[in-house]
Residue, then its C-alpha position, 0 to 999 in steps of 0.5 A: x230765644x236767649x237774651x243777650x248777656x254782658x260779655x263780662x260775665x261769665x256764662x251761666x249753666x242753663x244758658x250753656x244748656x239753653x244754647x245747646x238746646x237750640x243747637x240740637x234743635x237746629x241740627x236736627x231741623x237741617x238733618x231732617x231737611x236734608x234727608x227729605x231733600x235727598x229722598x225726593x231726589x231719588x224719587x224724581x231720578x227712578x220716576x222716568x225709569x219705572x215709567x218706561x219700566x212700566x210701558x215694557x211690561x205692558x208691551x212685553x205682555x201683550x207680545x205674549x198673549x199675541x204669541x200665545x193665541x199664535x202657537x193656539x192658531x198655528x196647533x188649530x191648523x193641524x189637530x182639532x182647536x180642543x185638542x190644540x187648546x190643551x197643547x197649548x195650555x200644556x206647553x205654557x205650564x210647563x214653561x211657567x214651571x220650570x221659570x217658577x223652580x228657577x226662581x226658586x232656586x235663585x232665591x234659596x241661593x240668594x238667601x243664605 
């Protein structure tokens, strides 16, 4: 702390400097306050939204694993299981393959 000076006399550099010292230090305390303030609010604002976003992908991919064992069920009604399993397997890589070179594209896109 700086003491107190006589308003008579005129100020003395390394008060000034001292003054500004302290100045700076309580300016960046505040701006350090402030930003972890907003960063916990934000934090606390998308934890329900990717809680929920969690859920969906849960539940989104057992809706397709349940889709899955049904086109292998519905393919073992009318050829041999082996064979219905191969089908199925076909059919899946090709969907993946072709969300996989979408994407791609997308982010070649996104990326110039």
């Amino acid at each position: 702390m700086l003491k107190p000076r006589d308003p008579a006399e005129p100020e003395s550099l390394s008060d000034m400097f001292g003054r500004a010292k302290q100045d700076a230090r309580a300016w960046a305390t505040a701006e350090v306050a402030l930003y972890r303030t907003i960063a916990t609010e934000k934090a606390k604002a998308w934890r329900v939204p990717l809680i929920i976003f969690g859920a969906a992908l849960f539940l989104g991919h057992a809706a397709l694993l349940v889709l899955v064992a049904t086109l292998f069920v519905a393919l073992a009604q009318v050829m041999n299981p082996a064979f219905a399993g191969v089908v199925s397997v076909a059919i899946l890589v090709s969907v993946a393959a072709i969300l996989l070179k979408l994407a791609l594209g997308k982010i070649k896109a996104a990326s110039k």
